[in-house]
Legacy VTK file of the C-alpha trace (Angstrom):
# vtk DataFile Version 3.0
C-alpha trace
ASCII
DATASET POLYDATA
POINTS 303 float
0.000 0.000 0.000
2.755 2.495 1.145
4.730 1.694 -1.994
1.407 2.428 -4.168
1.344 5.651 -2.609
4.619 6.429 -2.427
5.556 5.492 -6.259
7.274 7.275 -8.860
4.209 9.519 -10.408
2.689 10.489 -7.222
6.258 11.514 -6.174
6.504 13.650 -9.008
3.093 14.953 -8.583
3.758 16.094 -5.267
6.935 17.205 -5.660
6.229 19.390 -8.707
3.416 21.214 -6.711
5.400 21.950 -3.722
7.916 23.800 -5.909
5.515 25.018 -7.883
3.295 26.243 -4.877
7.050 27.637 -3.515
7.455 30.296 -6.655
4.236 30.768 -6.810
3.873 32.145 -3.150
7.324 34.193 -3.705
5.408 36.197 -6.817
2.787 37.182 -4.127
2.916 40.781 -3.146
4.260 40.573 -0.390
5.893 37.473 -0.467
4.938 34.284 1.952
8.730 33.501 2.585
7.612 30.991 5.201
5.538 28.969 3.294
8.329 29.387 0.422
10.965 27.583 2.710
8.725 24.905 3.860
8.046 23.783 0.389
11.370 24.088 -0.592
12.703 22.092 2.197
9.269 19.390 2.255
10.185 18.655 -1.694
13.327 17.578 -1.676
12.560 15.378 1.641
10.039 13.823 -0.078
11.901 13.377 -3.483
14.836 12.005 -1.631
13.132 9.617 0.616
11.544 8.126 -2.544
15.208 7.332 -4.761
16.455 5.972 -0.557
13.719 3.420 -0.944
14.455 2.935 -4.615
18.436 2.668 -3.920
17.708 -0.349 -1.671
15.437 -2.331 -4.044
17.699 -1.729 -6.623
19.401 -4.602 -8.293
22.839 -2.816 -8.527
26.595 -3.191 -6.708
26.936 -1.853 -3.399
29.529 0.511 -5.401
26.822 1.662 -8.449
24.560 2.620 -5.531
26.982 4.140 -3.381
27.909 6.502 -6.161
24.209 7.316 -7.403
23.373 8.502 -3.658
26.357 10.657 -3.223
25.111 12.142 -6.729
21.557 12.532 -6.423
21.754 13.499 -2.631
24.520 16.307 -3.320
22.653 17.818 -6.257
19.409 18.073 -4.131
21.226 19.064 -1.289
22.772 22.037 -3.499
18.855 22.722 -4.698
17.949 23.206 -1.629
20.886 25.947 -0.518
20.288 27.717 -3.276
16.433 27.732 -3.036
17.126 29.120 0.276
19.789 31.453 -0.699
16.989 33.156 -3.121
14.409 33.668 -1.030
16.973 35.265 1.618
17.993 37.551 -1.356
14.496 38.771 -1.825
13.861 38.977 1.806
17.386 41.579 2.183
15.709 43.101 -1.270
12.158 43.485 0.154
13.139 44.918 3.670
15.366 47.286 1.709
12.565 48.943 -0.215
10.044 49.045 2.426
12.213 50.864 4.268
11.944 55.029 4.936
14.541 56.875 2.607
17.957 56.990 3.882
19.413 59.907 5.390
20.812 62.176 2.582
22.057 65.045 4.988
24.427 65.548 7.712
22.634 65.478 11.507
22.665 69.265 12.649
25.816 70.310 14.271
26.584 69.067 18.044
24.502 65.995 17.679
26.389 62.504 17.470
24.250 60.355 14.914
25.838 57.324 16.512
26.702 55.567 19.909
29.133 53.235 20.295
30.284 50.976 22.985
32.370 48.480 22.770
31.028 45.859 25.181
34.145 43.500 24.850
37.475 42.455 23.276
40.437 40.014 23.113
43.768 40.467 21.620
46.344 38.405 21.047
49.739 38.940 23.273
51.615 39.072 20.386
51.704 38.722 16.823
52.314 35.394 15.702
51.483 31.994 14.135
51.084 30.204 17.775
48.018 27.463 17.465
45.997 29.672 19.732
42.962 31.575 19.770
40.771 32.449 16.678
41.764 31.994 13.335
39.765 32.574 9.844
39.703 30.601 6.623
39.946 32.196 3.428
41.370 32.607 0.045
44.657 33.995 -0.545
46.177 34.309 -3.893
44.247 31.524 -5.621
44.406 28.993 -2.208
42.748 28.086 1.116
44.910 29.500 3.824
44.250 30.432 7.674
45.358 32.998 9.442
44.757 34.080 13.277
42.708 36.959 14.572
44.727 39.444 16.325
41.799 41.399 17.982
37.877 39.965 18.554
35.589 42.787 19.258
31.710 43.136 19.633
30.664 46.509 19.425
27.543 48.162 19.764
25.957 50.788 17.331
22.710 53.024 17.965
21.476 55.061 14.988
20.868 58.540 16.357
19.504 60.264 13.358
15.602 61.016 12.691
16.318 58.685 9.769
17.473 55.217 8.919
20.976 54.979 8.248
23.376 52.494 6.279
26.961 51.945 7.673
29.147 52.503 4.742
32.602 52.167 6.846
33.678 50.940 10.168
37.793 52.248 10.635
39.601 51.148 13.941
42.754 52.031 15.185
44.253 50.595 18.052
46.842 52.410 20.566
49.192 50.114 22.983
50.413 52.100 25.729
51.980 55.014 24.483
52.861 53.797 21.132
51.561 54.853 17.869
48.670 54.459 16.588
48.098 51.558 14.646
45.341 51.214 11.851
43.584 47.189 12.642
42.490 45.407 8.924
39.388 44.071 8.774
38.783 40.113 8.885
35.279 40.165 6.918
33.848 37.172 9.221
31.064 36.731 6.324
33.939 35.955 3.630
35.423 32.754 4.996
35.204 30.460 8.335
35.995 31.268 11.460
37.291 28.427 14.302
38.927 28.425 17.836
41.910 26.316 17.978
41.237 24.745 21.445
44.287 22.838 22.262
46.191 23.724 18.627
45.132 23.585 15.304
44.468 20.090 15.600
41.423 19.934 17.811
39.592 23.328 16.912
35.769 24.410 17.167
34.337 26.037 13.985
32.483 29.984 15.007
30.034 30.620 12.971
29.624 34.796 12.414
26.954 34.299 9.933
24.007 35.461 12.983
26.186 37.928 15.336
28.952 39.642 12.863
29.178 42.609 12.268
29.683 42.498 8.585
27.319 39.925 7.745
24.335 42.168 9.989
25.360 45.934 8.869
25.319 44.410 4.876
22.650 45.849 3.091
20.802 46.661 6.171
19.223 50.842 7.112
19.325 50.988 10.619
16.167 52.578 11.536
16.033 55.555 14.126
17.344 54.589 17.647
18.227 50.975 16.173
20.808 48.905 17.838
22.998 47.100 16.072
25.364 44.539 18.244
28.112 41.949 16.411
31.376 40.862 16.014
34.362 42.306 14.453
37.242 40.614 13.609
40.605 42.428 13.327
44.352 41.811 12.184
47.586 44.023 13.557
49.702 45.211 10.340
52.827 45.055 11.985
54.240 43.221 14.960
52.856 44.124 18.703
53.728 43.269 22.043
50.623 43.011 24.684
51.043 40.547 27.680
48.948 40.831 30.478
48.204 44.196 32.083
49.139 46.489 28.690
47.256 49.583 28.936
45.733 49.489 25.347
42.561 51.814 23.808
40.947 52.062 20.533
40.041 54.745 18.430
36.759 53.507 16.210
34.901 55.787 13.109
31.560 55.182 11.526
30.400 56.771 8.630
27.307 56.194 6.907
26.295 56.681 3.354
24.762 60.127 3.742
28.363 61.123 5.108
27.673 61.236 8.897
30.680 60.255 10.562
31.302 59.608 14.225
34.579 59.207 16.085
34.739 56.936 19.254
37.362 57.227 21.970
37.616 54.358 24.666
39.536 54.986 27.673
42.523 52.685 28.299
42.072 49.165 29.690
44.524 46.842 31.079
44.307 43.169 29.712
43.273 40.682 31.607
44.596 37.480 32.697
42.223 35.501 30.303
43.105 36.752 26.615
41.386 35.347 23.934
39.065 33.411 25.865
36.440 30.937 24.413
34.329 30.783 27.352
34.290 34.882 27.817
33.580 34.946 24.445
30.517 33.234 24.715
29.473 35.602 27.068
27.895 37.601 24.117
26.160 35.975 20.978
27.904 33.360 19.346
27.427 30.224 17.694
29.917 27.031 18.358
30.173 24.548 16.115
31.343 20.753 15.945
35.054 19.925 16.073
37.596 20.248 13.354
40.978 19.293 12.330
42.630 22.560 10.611
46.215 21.053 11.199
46.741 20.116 7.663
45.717 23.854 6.390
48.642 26.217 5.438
49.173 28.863 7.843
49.703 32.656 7.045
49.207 36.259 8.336
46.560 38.345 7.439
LINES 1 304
303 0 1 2 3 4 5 6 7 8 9 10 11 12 13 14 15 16 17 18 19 20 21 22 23 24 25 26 27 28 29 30 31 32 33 34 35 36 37 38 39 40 41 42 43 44 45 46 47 48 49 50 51 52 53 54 55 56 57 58 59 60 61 62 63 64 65 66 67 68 69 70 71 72 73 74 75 76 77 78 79 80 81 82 83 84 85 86 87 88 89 90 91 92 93 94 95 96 97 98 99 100 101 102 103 104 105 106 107 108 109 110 111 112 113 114 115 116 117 118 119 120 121 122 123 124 125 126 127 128 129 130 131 132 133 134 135 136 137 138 139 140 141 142 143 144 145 146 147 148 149 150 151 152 153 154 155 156 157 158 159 160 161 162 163 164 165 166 167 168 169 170 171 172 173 174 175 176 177 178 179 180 181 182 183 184 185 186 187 188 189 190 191 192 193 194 195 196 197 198 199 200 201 202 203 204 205 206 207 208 209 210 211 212 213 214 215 216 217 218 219 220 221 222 223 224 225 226 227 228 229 230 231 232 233 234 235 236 237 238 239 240 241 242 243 244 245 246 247 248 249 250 251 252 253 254 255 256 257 258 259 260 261 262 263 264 265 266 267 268 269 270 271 272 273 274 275 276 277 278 279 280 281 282 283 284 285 286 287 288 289 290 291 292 293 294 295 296 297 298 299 300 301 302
């Protein structure tokens, strides 16, 4: 009986209308995303549950099979990303147009159009290649490299101005004792993969930056008026530095948005603690931890 149902054409049938139903809900105005990613996600369940009971009925090699499930489970798999990836496209699109107009003016003189705080960091005591800390995947000249994150900073940003505002730059400069002043590059968290080597490179814990970053939540998002905006930054030390525990260090951080309002934010010098770059502190503010990995193998070099 199950098999009757559960055949070939009524697969298709059903199959064919939850996609179907899926575009058909995204050409509403507005959009049902919801029921969009449910059908999106209930089609290919369905689809693939019907070649898993095929696969083991089949009269084929353990090998022919093998190599038909890693193909027809990948492609759907891939479907399925990219269905998602869409409708999270017109989601970012749709929120962007309903949206007041952006600020096209300065804020009147003597009024900040941002607050900042930075509600925590780590750094690094030095710079180096130790198998310590943070570290980010990503491409550098044509291969997959890692390098570690110098400085891990959440920040907090409140939108001031009468009108919705989009964060065009974030620039942060970072003093250690009475040295220079030292501009930090930006580690875009949404560009590559993020882990924690635990006990070195060999045991690590992927970070996942795609919810709390910075980068990834500022993208292509107007902060309305008195919005907050909290995330992640990750950070990289051009030249070589020196901070063991108890260097006095402070940062200097600008944000300017597209309408050209630009804010300047000095924090007061802070003594490191005991703890550097600590996983545990770290989860202290939003962050997701992933399973284990083994990034040993992985070529190492700086940012």
């Amino acid at each position: 009986m199950w098999m009757a149902l559960f055949n070939w054409p009524v697969v298709a049938i059903v199959v064919s209308l939850l996609i179907g139903i899926g575009v058909g809900v995204m050409s509403m105005s507005p959009p049902s995303f919801a029921i969009a990613k449910t059908c999106f996600t209930i089609a290919p369940i369905v689809f693939l549950a019907r070649v898993g009971m095929w696969l083991i009925t089949a009269e084929a090699s353990r090998l022919e099979r093998g190599i038909l499930a890693f193909l027809v489970f990948g492609l759907a798999g891939v479907g399925w990303v990219e269905s998602w990836d869409w409708i999270k496209s017109r989601e970012v699109k749709l929120k962007i147009q309903q949206s007041p107009p952006l600020a096209t003016t300065r804020p009147p003189a003597g009024s900040p159009p941002f607050y900042l705080e930075v509600e925590l960091t780590l750094i690094r005591d030095e710079k180096s290649l130790s198998e310590t800390g943070l570290w980010l995947s990503h491409m550098h000249e044509g291969r997959q490299v890692v390098s570690p994150v110098d400085v891990w900073m959440f920040l907090r940003i409140v939108n001031l101005q009468s009108a919705p505002s989009l964060i065009d730059q974030i620039s942060i400069e970072m003093q250690i004792e009475d040295g220079p002043w030292q501009h930090l590059s930006r580690m875009w968290a949404d560009s590559g993969r993020a882990f924690f080597a635990v006990s070195g490179l060999r045991r690590s814990r992927w970070i996942d930056f795609r919810q709390s970053g910075l980068d990834y939540l500022a993208k292509n998002h107007p902060m309305a008026p008195h919005e907050v905006l909290r995330g992640w930054l990750l950070l990289s030390v051009p030249g070589d530095y020196r901070a063991p525990v108890g260097t006095a260090v402070r940062y200097r951080i600008i944000v300017k948005d597209m309408a050209g309002a630009e804010f300047t934010y000095l924090r007061d010098r802070e003594a490191i603690g005991a703890r550097g770059i600590d996983l545990d502190e770290a989860q202290s503010k939003p962050i997701v931890v992933g399973k284990r990995a083994d990034m040993s193998s992985w070529p190492k070099q700086p940012f």
